[in-house]
N, CA, C and O atoms as a DFTB+ gen file, in Angstrom:
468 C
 N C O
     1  1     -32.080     -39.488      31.197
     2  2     -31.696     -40.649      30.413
     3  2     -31.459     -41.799      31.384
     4  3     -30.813     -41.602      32.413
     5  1     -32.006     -43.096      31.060
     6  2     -31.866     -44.292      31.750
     7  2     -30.125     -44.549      31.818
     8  3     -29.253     -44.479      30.952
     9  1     -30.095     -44.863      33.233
    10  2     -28.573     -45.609      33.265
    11  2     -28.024     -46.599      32.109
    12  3     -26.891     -46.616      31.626
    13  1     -29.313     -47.551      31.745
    14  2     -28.893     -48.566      30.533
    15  2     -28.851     -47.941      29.003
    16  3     -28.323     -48.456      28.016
    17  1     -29.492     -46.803      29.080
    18  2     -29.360     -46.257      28.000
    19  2     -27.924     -45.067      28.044
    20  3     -27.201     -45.111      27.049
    21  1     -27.558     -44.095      29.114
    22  2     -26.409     -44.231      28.817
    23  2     -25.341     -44.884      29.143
    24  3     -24.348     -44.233      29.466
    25  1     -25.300     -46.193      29.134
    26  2     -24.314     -46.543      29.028
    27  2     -23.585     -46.915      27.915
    28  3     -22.376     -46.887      27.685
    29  1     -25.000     -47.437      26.957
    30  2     -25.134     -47.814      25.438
    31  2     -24.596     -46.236      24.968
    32  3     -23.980     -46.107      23.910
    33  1     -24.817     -45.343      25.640
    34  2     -24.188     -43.814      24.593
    35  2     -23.017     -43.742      24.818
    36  3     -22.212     -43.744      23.887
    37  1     -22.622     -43.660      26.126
    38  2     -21.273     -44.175      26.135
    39  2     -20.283     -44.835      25.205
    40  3     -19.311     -44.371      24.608
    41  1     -20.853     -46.166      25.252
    42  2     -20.612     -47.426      24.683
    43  2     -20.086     -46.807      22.845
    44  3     -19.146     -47.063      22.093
    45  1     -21.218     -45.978      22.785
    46  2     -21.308     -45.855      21.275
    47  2     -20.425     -44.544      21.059
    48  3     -20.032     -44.289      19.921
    49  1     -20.200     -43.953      21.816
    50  2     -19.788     -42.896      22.084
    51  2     -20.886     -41.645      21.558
    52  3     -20.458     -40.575      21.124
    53  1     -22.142     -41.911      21.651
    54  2     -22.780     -40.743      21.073
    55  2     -24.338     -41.449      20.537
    56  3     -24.614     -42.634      20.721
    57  1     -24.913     -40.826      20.105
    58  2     -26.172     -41.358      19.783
    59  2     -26.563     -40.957      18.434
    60  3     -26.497     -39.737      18.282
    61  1     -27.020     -41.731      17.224
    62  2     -27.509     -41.293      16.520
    63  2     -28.906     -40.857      15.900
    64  3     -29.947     -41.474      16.128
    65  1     -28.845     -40.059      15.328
    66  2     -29.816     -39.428      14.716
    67  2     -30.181     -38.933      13.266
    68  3     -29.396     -38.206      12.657
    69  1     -31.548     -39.387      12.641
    70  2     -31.811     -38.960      11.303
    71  2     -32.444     -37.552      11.456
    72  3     -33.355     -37.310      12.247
    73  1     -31.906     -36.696      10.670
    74  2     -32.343     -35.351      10.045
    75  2     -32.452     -34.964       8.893
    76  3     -31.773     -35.380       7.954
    77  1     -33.465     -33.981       8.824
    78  2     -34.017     -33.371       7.468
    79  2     -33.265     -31.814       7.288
    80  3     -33.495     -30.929       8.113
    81  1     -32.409     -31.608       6.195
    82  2     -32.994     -30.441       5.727
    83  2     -33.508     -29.825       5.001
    84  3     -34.136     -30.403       4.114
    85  1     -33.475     -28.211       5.043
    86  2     -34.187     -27.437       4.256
    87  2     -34.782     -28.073       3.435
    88  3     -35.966     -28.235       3.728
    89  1     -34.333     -28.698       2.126
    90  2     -34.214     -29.091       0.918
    91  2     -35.225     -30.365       1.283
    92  3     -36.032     -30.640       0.395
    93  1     -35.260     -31.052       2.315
    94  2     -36.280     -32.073       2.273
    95  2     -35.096     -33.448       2.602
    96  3     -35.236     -34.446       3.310
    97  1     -34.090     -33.049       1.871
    98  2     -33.252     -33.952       2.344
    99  2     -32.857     -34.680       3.474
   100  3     -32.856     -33.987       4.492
   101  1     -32.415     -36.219       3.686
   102  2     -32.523     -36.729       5.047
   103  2     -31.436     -37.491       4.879
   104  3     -31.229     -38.025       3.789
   105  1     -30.331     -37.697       6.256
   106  2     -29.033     -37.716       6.668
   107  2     -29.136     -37.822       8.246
   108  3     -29.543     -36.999       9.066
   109  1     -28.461     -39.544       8.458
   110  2     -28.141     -39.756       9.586
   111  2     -26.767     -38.818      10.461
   112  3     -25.761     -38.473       9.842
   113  1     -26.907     -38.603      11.517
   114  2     -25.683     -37.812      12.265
   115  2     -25.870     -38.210      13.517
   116  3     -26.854     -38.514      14.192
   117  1     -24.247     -38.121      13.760
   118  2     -24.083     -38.772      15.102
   119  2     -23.753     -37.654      16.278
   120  3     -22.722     -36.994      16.409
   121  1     -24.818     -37.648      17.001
   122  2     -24.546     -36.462      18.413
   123  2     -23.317     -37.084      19.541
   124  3     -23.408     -37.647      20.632
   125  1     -22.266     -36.711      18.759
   126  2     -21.130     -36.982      19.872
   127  2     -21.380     -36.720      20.979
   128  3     -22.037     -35.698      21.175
   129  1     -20.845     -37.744      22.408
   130  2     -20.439     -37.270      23.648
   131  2     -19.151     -36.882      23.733
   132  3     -18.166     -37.598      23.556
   133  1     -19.177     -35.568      24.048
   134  2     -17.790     -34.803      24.116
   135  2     -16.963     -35.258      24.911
   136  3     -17.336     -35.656      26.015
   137  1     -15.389     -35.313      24.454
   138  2     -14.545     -35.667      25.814
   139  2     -14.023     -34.517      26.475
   140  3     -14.202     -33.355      26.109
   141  1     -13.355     -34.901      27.487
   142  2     -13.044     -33.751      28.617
   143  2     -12.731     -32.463      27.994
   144  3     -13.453     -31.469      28.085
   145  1     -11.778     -32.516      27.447
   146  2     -11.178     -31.179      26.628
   147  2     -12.126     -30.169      25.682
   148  3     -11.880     -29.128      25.072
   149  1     -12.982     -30.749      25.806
   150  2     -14.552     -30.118      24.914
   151  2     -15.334     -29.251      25.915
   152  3     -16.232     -28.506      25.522
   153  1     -15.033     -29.338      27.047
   154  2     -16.140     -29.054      28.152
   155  2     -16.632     -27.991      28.178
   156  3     -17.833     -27.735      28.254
   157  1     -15.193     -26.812      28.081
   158  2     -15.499     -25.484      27.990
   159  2     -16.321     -24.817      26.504
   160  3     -17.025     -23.807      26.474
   161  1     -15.986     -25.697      25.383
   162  2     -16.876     -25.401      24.020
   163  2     -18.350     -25.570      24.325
   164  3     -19.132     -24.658      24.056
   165  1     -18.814     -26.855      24.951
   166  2     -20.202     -27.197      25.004
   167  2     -20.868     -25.870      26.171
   168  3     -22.054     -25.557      26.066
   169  1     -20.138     -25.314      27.034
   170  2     -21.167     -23.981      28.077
   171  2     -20.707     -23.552      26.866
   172  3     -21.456     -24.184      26.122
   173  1     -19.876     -22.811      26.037
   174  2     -19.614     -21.853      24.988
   175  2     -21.133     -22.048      23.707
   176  3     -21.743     -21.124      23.169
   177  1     -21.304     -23.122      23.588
   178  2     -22.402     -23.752      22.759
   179  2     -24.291     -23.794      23.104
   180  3     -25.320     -24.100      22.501
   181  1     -23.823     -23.206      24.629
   182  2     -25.418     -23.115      24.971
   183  2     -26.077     -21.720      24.532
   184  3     -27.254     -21.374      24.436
   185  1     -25.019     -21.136      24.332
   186  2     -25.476     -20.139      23.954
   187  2     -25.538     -19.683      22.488
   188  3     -25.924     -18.655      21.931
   189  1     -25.054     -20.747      22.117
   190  2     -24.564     -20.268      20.592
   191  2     -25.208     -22.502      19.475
   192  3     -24.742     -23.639      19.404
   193  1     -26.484     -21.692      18.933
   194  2     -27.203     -23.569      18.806
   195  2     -26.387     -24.218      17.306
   196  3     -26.203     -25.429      17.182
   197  1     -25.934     -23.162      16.186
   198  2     -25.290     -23.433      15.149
   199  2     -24.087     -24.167      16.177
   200  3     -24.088     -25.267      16.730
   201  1     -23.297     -23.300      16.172
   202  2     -21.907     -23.633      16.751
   203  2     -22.018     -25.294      17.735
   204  3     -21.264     -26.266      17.698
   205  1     -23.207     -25.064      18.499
   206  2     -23.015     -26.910      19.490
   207  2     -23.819     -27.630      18.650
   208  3     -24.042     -28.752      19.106
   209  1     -24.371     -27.400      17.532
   210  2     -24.573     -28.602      16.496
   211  2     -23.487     -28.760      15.463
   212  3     -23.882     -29.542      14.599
   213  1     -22.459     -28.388      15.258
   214  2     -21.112     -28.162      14.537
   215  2     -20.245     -29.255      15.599
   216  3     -19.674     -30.313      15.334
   217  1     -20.419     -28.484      16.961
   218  2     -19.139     -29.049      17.778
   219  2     -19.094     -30.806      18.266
   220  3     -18.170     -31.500      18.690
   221  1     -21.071     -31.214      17.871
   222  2     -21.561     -32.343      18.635
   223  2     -21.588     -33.435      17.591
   224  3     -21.460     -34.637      17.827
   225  1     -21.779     -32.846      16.344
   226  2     -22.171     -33.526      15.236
   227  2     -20.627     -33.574      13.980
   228  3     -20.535     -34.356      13.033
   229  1     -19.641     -32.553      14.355
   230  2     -18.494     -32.634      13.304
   231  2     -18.408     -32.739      12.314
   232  3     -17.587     -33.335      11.617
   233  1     -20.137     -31.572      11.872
   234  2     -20.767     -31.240      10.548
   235  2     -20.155     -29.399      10.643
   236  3     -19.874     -28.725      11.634
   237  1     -20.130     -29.092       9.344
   238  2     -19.716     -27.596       9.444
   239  2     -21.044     -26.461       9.275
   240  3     -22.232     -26.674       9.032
   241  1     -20.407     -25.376       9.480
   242  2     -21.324     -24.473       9.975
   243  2     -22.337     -24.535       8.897
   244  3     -23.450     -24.544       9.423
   245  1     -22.427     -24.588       7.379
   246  2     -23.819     -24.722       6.487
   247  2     -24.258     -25.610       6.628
   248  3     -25.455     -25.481       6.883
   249  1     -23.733     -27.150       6.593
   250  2     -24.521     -28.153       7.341
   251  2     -25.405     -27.948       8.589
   252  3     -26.505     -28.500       8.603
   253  1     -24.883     -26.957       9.976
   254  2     -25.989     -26.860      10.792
   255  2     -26.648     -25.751      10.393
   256  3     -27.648     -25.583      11.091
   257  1     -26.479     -24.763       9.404
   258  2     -27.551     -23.730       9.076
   259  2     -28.402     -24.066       7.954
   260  3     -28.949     -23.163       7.321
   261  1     -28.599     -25.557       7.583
   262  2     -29.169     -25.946       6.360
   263  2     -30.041     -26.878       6.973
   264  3     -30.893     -27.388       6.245
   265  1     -30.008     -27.122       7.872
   266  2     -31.230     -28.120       8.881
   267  2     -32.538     -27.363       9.223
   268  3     -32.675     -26.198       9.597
   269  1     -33.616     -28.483       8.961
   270  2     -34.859     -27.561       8.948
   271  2     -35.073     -27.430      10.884
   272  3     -34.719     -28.404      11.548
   273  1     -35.468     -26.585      11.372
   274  2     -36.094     -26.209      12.479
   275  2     -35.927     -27.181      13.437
   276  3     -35.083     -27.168      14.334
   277  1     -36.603     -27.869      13.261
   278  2     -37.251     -29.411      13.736
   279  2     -35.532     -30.193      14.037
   280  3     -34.954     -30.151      15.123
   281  1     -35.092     -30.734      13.011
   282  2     -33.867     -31.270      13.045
   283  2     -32.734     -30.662      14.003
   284  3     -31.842     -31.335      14.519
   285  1     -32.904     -29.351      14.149
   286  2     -31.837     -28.594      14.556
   287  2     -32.191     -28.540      15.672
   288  3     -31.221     -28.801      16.383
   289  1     -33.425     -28.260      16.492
   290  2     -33.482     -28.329      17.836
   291  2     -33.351     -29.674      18.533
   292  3     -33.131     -29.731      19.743
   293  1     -33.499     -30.867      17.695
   294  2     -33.472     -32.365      17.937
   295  2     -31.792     -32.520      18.173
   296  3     -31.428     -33.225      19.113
   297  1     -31.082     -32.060      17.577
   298  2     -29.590     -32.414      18.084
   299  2     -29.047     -31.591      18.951
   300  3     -28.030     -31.835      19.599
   301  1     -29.907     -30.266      19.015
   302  2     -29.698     -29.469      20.348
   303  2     -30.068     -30.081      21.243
   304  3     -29.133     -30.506      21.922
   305  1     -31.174     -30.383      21.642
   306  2     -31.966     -31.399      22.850
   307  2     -31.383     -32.614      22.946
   308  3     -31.186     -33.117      24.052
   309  1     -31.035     -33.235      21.790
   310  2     -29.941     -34.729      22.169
   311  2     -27.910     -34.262      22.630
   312  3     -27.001     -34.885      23.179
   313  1     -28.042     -32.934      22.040
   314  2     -26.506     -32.717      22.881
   315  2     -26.399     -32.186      24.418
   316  3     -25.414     -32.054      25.144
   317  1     -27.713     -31.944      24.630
   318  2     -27.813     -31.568      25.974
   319  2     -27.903     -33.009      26.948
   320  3     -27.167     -33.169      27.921
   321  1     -28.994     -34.076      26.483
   322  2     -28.995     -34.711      27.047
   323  2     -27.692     -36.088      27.407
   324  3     -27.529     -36.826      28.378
   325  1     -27.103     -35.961      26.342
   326  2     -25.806     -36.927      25.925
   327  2     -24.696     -36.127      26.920
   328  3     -23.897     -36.786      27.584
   329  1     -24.715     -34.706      26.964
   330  2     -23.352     -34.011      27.498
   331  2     -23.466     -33.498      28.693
   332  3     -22.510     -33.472      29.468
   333  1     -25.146     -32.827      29.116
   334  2     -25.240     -32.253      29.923
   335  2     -24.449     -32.674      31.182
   336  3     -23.600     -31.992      31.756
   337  1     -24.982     -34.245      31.600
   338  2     -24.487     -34.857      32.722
   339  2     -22.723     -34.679      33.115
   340  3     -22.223     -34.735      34.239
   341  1     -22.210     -34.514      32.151
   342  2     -20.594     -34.989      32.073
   343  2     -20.148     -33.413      32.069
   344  3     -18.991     -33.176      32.415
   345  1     -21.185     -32.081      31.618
   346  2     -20.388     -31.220      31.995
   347  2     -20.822     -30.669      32.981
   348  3     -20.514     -29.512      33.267
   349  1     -21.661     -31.436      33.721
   350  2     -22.335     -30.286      34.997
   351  2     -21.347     -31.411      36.198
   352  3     -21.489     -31.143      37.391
   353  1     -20.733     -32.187      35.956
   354  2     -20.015     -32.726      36.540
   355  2     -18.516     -32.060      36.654
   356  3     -18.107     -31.837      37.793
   357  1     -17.508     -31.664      35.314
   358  2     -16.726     -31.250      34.961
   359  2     -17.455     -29.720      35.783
   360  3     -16.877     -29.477      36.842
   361  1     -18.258     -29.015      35.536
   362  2     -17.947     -27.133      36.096
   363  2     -18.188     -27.335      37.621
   364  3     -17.482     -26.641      38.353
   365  1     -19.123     -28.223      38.242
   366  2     -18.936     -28.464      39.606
   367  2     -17.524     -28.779      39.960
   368  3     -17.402     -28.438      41.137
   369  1     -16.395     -29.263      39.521
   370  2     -15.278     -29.676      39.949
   371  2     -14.041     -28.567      39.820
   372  3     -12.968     -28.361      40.387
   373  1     -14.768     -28.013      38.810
   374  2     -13.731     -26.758      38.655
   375  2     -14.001     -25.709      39.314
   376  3     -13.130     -24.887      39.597
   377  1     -15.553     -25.553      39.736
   378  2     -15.770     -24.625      40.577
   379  2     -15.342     -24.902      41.786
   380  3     -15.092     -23.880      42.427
   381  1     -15.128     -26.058      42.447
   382  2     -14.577     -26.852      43.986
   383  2     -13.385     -25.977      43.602
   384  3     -13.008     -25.083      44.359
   385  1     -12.887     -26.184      42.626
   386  2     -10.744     -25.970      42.210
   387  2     -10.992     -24.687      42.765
   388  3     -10.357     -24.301      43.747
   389  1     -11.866     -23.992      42.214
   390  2     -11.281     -22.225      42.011
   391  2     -11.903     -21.419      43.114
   392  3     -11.627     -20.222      43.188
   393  1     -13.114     -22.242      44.389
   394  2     -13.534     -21.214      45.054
   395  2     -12.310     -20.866      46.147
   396  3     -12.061     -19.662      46.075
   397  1     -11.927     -21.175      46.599
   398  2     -10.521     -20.582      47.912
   399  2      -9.658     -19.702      47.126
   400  3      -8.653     -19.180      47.609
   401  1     -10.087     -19.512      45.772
   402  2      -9.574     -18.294      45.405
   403  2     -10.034     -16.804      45.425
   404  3      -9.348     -15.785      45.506
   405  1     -11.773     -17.001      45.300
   406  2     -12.976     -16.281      45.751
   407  2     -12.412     -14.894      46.441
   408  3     -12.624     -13.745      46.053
   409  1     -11.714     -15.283      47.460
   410  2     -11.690     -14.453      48.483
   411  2     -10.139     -13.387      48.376
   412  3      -9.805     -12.366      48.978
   413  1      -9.536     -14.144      47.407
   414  2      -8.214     -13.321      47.223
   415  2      -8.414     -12.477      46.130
   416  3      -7.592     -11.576      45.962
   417  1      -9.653     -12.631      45.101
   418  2     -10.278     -11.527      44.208
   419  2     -11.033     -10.602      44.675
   420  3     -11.310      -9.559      44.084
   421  1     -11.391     -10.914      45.712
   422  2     -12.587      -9.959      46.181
   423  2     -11.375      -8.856      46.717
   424  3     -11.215      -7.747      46.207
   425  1     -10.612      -9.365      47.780
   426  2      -9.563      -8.296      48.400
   427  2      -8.820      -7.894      47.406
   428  3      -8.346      -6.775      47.606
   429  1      -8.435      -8.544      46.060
   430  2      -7.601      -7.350      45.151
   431  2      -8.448      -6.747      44.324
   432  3      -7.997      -6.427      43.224
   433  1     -10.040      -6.404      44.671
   434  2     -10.273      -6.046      44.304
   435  2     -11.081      -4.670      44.936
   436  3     -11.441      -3.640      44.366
   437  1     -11.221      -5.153      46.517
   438  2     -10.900      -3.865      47.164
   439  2     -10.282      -3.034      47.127
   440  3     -10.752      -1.896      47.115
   441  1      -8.770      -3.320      47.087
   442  2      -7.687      -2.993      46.842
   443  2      -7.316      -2.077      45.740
   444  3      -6.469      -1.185      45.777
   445  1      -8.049      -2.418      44.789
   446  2      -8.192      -1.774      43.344
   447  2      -8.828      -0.307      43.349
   448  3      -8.387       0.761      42.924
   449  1     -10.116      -0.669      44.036
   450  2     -11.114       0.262      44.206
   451  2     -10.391       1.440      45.640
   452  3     -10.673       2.636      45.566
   453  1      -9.731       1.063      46.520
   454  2      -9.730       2.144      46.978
   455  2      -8.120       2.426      46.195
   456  3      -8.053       3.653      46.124
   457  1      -7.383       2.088      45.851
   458  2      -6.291       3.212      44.783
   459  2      -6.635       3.749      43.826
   460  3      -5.846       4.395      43.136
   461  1      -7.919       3.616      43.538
   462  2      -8.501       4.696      42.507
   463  2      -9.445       5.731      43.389
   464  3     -10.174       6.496      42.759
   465  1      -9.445       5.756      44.307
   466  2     -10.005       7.009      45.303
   467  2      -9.248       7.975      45.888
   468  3      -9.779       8.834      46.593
């Protein structure tokens, strides 16, 4: 995504989008950019495409299981591109936080393994 374009997502806080469902029916929705406190839902959401079109859009779960195909991968692909940046920023920083801990799991976990021998 262009710098000038997100800044305008920013700006807007999110980007919108028209979708179809099932039914033929068509309905604008807005692909929120998540704020901080969301961070851990959106990796929770890559794996799960109902649930991060629920979490991005603040439509409920038949709303994202009533979207035709097409629609539903379009706000998947626009929540990636709107969020991706901001959470690969956020798990790089938490991963900085938590590696000097790395090494005090590994030894209690030696530790573990030989009191069960």
């Amino acid at each position: 995504m262009a710098d000038e374009n997100q800044g305008n997502v920013i700006a807007k806080g999110g980007q919108e989008l028209e979708v179809q469902l099932e039914t033929g029916h068509c309905e604008t929705v807005k692909v929120r950019l998540l704020p901080l406190g969301k961070m851990p839902d959106f990796f929770r959401g890559l794996d799960d495409d109902i649930f991060l079109i629920q979490l991005v859009t603040g439509k409920t779960k038949t709303f994202a299981e009533s979207l035709n195909f097409e629609s539903g991968m379009e706000i998947v692909e626009k929540a990636h591109e709107v969020n991706f940046p901001n959470a690969l920023r956020w798990s790089e920083r938490r991963a900085k936080r938590l590696a000097p801990l790395i090494p005090m799991a590994e030894k209690g976990m030696k530790i573990q393994r030989q009191l069960m021998t």
